[in-house]
Backbone bond lengths (Angstrom), bond angles and torsions (degrees), N, CA, C in turn:
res aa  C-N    CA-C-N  psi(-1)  N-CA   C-N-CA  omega(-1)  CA-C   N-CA-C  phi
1 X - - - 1.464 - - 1.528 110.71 -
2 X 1.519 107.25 -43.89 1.696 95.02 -173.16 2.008 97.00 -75.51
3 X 1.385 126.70 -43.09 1.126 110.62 167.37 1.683 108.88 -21.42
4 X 1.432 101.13 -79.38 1.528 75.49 -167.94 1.423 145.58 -82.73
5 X 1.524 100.89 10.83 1.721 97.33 171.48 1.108 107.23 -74.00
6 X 1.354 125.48 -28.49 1.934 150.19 159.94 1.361 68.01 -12.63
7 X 1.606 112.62 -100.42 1.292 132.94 -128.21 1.204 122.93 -56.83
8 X 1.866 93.18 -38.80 1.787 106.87 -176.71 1.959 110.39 -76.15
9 X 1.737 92.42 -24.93 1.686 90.74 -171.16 2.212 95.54 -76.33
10 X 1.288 116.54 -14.84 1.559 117.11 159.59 1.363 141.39 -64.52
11 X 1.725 91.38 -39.46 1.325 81.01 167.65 1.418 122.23 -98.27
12 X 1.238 109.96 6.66 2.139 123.15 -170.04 2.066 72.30 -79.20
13 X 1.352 116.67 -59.19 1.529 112.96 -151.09 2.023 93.92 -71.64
14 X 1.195 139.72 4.71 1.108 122.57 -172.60 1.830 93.49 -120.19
15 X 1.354 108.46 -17.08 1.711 104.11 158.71 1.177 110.94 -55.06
16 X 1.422 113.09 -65.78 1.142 124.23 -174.63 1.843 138.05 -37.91
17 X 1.352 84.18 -45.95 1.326 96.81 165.33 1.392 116.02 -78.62
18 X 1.322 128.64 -37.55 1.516 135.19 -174.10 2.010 93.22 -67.04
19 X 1.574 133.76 -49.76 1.161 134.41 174.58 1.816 97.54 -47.85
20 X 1.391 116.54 -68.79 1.731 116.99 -164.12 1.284 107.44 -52.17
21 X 1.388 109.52 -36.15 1.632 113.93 -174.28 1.907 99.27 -54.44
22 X 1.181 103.13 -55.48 1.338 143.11 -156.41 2.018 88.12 -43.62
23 X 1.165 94.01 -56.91 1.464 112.81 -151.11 1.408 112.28 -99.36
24 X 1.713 139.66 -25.80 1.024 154.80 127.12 1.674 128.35 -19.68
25 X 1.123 117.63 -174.59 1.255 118.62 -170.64 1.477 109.35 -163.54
26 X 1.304 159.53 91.88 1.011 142.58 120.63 1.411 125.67 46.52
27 X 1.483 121.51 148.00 1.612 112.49 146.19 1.501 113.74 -81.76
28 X 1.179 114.02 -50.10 1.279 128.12 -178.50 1.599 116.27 -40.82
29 X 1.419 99.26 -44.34 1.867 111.79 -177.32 1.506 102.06 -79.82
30 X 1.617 115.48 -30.63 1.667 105.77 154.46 0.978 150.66 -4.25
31 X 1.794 84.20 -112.53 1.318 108.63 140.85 1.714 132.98 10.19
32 X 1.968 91.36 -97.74 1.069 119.97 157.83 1.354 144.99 1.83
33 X 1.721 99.23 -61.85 1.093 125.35 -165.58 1.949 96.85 -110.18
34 X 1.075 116.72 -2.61 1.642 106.00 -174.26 1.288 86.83 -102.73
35 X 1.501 130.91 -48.93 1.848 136.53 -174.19 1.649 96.74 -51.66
36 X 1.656 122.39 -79.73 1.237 126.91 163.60 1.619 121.75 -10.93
37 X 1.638 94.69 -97.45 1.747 95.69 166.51 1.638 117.98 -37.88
38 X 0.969 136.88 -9.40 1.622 91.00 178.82 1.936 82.15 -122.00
39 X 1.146 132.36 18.27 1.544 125.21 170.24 1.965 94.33 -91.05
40 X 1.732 121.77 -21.70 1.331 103.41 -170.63 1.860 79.90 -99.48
41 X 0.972 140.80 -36.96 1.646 109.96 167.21 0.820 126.45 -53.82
42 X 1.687 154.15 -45.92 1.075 147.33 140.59 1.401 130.85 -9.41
43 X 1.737 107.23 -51.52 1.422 108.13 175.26 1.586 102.25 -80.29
44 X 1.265 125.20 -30.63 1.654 104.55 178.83 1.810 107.65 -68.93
45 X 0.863 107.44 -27.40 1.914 113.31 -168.38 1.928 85.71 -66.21
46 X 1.261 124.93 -49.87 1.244 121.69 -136.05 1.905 82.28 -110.35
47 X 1.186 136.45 -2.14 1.303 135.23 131.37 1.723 131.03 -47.50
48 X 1.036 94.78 -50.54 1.495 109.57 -177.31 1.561 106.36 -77.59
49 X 1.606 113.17 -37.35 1.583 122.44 -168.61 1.391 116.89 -103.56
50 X 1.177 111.68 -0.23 1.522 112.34 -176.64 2.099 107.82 -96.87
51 X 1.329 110.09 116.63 1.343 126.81 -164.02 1.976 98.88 -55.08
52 X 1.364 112.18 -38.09 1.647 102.24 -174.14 1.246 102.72 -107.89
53 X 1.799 105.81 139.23 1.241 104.60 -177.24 1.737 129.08 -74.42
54 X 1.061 102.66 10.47 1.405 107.26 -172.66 1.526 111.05 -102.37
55 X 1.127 119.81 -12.65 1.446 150.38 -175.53 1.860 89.86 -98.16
56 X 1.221 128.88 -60.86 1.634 129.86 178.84 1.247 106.74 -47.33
57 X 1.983 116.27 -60.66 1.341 109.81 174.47 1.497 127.93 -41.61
58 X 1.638 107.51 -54.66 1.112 105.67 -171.25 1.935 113.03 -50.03
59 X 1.072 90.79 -37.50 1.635 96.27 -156.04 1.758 102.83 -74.05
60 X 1.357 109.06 -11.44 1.450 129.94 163.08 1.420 119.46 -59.66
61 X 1.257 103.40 -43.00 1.599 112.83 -164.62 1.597 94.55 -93.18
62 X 1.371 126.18 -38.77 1.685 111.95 -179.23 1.701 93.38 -53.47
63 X 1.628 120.36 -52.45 1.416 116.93 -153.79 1.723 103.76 -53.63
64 X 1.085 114.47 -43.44 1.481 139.67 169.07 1.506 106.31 -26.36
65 X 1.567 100.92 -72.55 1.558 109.20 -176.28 1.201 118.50 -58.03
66 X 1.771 115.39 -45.36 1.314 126.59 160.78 2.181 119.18 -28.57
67 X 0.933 99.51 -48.62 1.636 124.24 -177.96 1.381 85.54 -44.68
68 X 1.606 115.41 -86.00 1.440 138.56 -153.07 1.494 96.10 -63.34
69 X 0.958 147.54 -32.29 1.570 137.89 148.67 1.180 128.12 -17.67
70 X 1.578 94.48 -68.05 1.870 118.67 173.65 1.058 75.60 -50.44
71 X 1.152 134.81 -100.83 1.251 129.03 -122.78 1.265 116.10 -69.20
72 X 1.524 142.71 -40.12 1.093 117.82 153.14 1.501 141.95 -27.81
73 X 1.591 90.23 -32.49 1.750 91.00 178.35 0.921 113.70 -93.69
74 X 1.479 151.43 -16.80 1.327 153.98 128.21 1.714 130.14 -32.45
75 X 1.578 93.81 7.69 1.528 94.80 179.09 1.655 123.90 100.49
76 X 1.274 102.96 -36.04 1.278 120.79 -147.48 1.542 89.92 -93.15
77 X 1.389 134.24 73.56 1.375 145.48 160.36 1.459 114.57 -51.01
78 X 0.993 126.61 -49.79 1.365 129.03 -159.70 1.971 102.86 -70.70
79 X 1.509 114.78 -50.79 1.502 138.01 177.10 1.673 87.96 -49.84
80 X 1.652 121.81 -75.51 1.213 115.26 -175.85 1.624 131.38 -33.57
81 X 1.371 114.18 -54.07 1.238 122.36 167.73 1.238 120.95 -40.65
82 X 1.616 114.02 -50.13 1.776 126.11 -147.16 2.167 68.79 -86.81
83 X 1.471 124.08 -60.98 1.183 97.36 -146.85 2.069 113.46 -62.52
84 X 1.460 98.30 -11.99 1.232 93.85 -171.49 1.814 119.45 -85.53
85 X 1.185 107.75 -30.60 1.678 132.18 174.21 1.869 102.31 -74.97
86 X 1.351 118.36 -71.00 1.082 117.55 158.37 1.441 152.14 -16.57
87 X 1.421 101.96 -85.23 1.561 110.97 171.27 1.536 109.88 -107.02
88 X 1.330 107.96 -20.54 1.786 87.07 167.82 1.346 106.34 -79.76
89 X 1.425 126.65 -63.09 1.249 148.38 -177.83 1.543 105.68 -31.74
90 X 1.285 132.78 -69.99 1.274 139.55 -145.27 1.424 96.40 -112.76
91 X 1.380 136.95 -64.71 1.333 125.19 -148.40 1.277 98.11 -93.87
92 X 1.770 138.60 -45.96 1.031 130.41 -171.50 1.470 110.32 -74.99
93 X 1.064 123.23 -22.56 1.605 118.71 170.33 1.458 104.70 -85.12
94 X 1.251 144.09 -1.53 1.051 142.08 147.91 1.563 114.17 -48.61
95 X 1.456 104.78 -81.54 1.456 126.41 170.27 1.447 106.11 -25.27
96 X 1.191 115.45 -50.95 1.359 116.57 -167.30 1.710 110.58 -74.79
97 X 1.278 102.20 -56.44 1.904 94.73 166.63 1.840 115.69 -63.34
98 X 1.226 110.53 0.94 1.533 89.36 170.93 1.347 94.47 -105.08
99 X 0.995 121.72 -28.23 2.037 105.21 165.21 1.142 124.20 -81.22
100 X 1.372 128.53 13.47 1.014 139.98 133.19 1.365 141.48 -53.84
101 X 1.153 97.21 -41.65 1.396 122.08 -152.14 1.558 91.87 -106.31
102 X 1.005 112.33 -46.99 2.003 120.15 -158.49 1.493 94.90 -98.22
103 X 1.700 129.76 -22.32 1.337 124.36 -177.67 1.760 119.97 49.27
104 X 1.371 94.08 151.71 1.811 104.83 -167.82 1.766 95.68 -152.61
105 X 1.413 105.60 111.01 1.467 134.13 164.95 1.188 126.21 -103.52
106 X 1.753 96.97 144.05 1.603 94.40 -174.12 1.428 113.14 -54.13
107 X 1.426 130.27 -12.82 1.667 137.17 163.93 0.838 97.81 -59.63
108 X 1.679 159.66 32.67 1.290 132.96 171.80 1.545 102.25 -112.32
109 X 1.065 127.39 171.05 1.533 118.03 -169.22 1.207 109.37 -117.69
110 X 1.709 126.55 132.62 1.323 135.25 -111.16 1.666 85.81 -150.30
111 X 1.927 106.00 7.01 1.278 97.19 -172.71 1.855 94.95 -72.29
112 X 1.570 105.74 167.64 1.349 115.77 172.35 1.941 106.27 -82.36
113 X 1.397 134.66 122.58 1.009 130.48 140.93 1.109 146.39 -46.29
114 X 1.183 109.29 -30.50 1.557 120.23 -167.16 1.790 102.52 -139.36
115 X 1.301 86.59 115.30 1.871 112.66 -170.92 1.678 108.87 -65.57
116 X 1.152 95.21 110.27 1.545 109.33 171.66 2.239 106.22 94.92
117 X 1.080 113.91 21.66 1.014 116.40 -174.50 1.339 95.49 -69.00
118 X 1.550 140.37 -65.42 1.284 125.40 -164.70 1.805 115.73 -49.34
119 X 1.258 111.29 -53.79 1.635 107.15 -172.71 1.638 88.73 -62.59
120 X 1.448 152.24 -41.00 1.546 136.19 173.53 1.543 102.28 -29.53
121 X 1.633 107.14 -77.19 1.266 110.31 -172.79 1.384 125.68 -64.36
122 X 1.147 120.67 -15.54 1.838 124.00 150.37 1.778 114.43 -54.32
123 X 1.149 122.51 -47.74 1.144 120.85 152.34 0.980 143.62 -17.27
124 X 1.789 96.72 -86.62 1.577 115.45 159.23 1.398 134.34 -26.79
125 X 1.941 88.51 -56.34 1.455 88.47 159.63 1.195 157.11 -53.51
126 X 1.617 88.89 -33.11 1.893 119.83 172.16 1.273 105.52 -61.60
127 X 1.416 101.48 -41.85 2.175 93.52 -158.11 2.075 84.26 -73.06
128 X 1.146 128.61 -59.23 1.657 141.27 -157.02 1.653 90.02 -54.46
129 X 1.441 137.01 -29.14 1.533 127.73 171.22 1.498 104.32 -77.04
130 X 1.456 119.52 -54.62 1.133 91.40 -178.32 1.624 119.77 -69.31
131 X 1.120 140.36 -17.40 1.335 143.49 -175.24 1.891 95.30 -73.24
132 X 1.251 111.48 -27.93 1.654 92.92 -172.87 1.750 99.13 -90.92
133 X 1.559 132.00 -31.98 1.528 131.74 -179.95 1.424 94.78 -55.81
134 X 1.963 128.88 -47.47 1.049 107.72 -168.58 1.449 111.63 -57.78
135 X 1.303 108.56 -62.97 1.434 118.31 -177.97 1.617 122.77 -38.53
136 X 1.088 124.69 -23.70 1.654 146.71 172.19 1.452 97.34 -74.82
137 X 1.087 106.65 -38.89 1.894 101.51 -161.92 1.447 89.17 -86.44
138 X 1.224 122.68 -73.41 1.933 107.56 -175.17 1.380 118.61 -61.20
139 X 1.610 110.39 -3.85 1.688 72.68 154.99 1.016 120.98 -110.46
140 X 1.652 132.84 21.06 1.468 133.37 -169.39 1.835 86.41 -121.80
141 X 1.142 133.45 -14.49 1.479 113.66 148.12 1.582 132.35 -105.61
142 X 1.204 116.35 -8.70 1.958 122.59 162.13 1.799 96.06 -78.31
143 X 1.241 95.48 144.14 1.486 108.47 163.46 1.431 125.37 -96.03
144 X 1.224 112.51 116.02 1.373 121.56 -164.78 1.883 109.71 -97.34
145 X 1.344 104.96 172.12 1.193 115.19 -164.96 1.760 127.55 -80.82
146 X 1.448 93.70 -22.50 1.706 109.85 -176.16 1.493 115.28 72.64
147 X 1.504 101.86 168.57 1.597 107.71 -158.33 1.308 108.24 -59.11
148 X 1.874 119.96 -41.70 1.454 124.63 -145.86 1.688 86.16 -82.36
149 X 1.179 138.75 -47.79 1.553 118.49 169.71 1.111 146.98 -36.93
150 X 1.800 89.16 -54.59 1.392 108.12 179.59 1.747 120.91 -73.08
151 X 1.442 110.36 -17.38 1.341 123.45 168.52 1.565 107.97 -113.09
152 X 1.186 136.41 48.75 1.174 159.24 -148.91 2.059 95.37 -100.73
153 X 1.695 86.95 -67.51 1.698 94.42 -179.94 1.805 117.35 -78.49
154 X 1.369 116.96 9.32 1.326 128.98 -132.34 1.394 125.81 74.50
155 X 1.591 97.70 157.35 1.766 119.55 179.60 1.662 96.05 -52.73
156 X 1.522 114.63 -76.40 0.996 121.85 -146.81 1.691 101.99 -67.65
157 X 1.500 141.77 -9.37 0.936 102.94 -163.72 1.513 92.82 -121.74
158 X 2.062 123.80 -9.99 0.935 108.26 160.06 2.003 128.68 -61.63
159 X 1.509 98.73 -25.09 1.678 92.11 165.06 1.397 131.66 -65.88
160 X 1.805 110.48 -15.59 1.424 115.12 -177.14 1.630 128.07 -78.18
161 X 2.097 80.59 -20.62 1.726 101.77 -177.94 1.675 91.84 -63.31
162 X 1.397 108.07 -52.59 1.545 103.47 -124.31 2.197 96.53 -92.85
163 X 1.714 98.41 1.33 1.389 107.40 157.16 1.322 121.02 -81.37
164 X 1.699 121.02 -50.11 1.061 104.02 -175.10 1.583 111.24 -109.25
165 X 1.380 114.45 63.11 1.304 110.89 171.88 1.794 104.75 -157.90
166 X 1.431 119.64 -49.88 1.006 134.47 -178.50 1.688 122.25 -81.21
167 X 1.340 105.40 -31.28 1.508 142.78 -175.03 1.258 118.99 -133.53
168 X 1.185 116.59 18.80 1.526 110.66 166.04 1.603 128.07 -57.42
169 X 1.267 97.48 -41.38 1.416 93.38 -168.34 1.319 115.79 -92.50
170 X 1.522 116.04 -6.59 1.609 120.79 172.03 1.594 90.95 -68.67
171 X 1.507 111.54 -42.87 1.576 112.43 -173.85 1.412 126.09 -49.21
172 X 1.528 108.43 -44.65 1.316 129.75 -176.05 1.599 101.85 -50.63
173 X 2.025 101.00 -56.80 1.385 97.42 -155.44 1.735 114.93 -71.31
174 X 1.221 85.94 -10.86 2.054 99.81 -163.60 1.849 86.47 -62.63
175 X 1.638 107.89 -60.77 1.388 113.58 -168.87 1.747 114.21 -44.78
176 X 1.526 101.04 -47.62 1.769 92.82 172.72 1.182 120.37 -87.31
177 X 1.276 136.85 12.05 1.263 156.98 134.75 1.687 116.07 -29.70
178 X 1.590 83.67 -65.80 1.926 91.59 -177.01 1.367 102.15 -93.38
179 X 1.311 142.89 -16.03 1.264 130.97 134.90 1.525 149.88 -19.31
180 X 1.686 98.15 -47.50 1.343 115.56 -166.05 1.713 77.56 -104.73
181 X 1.239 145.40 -16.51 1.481 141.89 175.83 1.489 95.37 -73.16
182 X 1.339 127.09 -55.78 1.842 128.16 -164.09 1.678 94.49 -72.51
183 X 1.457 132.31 -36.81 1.497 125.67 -168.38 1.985 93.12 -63.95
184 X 1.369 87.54 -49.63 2.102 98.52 -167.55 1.426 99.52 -48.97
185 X 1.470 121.54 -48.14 1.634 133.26 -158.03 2.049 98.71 -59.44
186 X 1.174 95.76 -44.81 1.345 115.49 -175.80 1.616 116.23 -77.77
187 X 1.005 118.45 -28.31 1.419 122.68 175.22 1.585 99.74 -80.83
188 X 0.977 102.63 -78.24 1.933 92.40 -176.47 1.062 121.90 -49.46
189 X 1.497 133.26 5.29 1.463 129.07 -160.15 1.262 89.65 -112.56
190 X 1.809 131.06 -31.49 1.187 136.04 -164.60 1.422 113.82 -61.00
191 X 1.820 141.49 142.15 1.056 111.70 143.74 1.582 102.07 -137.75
192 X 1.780 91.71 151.11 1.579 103.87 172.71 1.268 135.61 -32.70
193 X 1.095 165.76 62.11 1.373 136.41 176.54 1.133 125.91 -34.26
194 X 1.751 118.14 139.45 1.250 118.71 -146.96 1.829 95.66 -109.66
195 X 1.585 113.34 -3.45 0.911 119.52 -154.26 1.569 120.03 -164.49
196 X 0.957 122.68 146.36 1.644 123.28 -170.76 1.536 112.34 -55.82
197 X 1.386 141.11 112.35 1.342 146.81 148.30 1.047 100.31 -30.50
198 X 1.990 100.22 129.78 1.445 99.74 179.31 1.716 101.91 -105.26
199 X 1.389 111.07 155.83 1.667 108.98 -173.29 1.394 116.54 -90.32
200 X 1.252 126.18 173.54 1.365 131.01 -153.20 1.731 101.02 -63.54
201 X 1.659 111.05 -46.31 1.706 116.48 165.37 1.419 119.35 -42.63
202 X 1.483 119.15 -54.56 1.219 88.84 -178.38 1.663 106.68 -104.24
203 X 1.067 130.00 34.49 1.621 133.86 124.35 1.514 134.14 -48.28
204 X 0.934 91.18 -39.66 1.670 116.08 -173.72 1.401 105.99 -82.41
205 X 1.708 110.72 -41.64 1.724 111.41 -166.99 1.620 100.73 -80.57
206 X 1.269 110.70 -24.16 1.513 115.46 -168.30 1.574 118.47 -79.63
207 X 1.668 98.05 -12.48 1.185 112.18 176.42 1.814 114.15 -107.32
208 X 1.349 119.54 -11.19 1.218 128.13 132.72 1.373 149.70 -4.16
209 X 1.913 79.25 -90.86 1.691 110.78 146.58 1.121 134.82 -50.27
210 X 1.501 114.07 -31.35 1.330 96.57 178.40 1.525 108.31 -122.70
211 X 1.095 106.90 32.08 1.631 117.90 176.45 1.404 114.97 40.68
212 X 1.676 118.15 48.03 0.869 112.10 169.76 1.624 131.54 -127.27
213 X 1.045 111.50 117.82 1.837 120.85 -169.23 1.592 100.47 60.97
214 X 1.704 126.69 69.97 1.237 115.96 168.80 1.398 129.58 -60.67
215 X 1.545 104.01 -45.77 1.600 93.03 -173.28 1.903 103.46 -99.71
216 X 1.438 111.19 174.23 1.954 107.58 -153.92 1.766 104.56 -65.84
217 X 1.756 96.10 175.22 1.640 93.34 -155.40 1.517 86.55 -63.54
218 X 1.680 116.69 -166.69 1.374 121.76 176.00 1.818 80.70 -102.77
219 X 1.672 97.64 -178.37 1.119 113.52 179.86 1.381 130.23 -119.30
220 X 1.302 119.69 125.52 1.596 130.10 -140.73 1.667 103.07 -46.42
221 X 1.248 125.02 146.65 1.430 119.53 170.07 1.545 111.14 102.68
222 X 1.479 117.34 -25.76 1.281 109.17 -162.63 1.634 107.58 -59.98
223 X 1.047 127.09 129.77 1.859 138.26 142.73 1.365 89.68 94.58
224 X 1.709 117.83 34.76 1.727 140.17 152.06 0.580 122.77 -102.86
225 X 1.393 119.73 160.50 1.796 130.71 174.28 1.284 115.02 -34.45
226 X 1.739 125.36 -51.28 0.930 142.73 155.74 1.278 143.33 -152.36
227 X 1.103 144.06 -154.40 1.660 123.20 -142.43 1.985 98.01 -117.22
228 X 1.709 120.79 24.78 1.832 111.70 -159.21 1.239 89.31 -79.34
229 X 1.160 121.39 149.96 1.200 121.76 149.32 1.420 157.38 -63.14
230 X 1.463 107.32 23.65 1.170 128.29 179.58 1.395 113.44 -132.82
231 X 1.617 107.39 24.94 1.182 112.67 170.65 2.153 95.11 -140.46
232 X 1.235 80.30 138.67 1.702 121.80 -169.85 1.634 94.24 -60.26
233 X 1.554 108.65 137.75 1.318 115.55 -168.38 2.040 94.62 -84.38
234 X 1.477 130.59 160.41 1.083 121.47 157.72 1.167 136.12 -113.96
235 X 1.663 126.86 130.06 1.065 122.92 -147.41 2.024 97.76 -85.45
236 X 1.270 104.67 166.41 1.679 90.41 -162.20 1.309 122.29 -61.53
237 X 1.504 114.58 -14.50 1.571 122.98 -179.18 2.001 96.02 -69.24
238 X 1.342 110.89 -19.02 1.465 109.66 -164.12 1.317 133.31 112.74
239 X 1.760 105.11 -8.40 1.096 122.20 -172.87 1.386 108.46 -76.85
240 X 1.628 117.04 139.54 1.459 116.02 173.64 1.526 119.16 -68.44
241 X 1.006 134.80 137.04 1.296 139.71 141.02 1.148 168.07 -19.75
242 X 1.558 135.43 -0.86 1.275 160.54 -140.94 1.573 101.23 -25.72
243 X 1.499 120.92 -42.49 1.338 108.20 172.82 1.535 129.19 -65.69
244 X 1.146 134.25 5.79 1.299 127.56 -131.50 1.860 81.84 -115.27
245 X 1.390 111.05 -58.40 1.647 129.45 152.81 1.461 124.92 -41.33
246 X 1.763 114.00 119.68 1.527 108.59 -167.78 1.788 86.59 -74.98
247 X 1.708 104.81 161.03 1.306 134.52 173.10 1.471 103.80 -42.94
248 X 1.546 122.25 -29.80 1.535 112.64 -158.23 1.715 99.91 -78.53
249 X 1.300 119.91 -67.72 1.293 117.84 155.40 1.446 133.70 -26.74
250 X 1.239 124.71 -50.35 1.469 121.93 172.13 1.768 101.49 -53.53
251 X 1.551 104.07 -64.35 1.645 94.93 163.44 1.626 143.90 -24.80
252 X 1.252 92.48 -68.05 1.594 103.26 167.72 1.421 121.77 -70.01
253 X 1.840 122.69 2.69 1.359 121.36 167.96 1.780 101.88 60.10
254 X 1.386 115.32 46.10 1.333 115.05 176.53 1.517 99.04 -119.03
255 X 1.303 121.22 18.04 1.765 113.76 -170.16 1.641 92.36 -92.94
256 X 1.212 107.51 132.96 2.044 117.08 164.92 1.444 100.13 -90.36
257 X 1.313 79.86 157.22 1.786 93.63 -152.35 1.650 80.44 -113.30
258 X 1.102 113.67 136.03 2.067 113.92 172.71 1.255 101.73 -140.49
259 X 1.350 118.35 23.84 1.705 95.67 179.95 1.013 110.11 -121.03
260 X 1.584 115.55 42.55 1.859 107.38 145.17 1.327 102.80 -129.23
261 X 1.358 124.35 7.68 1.934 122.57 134.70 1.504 112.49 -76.38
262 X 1.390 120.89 -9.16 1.972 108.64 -159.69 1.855 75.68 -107.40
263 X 1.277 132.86 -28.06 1.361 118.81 168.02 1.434 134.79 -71.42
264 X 1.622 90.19 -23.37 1.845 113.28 -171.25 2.178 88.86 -69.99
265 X 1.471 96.20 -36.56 1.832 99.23 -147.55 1.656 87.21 -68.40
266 X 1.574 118.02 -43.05 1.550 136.48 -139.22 1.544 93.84 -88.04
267 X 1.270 118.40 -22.12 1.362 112.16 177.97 2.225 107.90 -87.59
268 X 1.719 99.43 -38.54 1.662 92.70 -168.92 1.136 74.78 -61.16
269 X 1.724 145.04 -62.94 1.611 155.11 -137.15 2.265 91.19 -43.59
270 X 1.741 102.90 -55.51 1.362 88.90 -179.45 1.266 120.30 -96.44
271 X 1.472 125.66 6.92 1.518 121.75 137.54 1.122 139.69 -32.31
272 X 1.375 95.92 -68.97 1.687 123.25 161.81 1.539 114.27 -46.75
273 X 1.345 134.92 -64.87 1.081 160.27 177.89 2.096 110.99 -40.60
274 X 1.891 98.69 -41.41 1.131 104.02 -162.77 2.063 96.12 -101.48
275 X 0.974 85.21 -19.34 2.091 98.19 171.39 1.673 99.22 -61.57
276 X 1.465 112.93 -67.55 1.247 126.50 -174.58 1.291 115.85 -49.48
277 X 1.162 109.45 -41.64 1.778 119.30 -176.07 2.041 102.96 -65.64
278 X 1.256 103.20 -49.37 1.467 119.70 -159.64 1.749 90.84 -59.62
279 X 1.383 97.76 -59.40 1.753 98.03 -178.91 1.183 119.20 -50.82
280 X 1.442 127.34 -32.16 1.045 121.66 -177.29 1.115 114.10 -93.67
281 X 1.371 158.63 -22.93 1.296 145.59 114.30 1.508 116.37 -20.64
282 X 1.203 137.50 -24.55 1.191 139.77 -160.58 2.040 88.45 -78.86
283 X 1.908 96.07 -60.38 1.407 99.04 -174.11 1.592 114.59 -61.25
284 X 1.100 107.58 -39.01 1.720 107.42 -169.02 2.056 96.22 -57.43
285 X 1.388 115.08 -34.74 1.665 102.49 -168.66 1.301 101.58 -81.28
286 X 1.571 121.08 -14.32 1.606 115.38 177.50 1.084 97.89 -84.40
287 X 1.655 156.04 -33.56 1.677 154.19 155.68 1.377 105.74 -35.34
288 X 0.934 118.63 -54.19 1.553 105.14 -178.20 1.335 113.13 -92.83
């Protein structure tokens, strides 16, 4: 008999501790989580508030990484990975080289398209706060199970149960969700041709005819400081180039102009050049 109150008063005291563990907090997870949390608020505040979008992305993708942190330390390995390989890795560095690449100026027009979109997204926002207080409130009053249970069979395969059995069908709908989002992305992006593509031949003949720019453009940078593309190739007198720069840039008034430094350099360049020469003729007539 005392054997087993031994046993039963052991395992009541190893619940117990597995519940305090359960329900407690660390300094370390503190810490952690107060340094963390307010570096991924920051990057969402300074997402939303930062005027260039490439500067928003970035500050997107720390908040991002921030995420996959939590979650590593919460157990949840498998979530960490996908969010860090995934959406930091792949889609937000996506985002970021096409605003890179495609650029966004205060010239761009900032009118609203679609009437009444801000009070929509005031909304949105409203209903997504209350959906996260609810969600905050049941889980800080239901008692939950803790990491060592819930990753009991493993991370990866207790999340697979509790998707496709418990959560399947939130799962299902999320997937045709971003489905019917990638078909939409693609439909509006499409446009008709109104008219037959003409081929590289009669590109070429049309430019023939009208004697204009026969052989291919030159390439931006040439006989410049250096080779960016938003700087004007120079022709050898020094003169800039207008062809050398695609149309989109000349448009948007983003081309740097260097050719009254690439003339300032090209003239000391044959200063220098014509000093050096003189001296050295100077020495060769004193050799002989």
């Amino acid at each position: 008999m005392t054997a087993q109150l031994a046993a039963h008063s052991g395992s009541l005291a190893a619940d117990a501790g597995a519940l305090l563990a359960a329900y407690s907090t660390s300094t370390g997870e503190a810490v952690q989580f107060w340094i963390l949390g307010t570096v991924a608020v920051i990057g969402a505040l300074c997402t939303v508030l930062m005027k260039k979008s490439v500067h928003s992305a970035l500050c997107l993708a720390g908040t991002m990484i921030v995420l996959a942190v939590f979650y590593l330390a919460n157990g949840a390995y498998f979530l960490g990975i996908v969010q860090v390989v995934v959406y930091t890795g792949a889609i937000m560095m996506l985002f970021l080289f096409v605003v890179m690449l495609v650029g966004v100026t205060a010239a761009d027009s900032l009118k609203e398209t679609i009437k009444g979109q801000r009070w929509l997204a005031l909304l949105c926002g409203l209903g997504f706060g209350i959906l996260l207080c609810a969600g905050i409130g049941n889980a800080s009053l239901t008692e939950f199970e803790g990491l060592a249970q819930a990753n009991a069979g493993g991370n990866v395969e207790g999340l697979a149960a509790l998707i496709f059995t418990k959560y399947v069908f939130a799962f299902e709908i999320t997937g045709a969700l971003l489905i019917t989002a990638a078909v939409g992305a693609m439909v509006l992006t499409h446009r008709e041709r109104t008219e037959r593509a003409k081929t590289q031949r009669e590109l070429a003949e049309e430019r023939v005819r009208a004697n204009k720019q026969l052989p291919p453009l030159p390439a931006p940078g040439v006989y410049a400081r250096h080779n960016a593309v938003d700087i004007a190739g120079l022709l050898p007198d020094g003169t800039p180039s207008e062809l050398t720069v695609i149309s989109t840039l000349r448009e948007r008034g983003q081309i740097r102009d260097v050719s009254d430094q690439a003339i300032k350099d090209l003239k000391a360049l044959e200063q220098r050049s014509g000093e050096r020469l003189g001296r050295e003729g100077r020495e060769e007539e004193a050799a002989k």
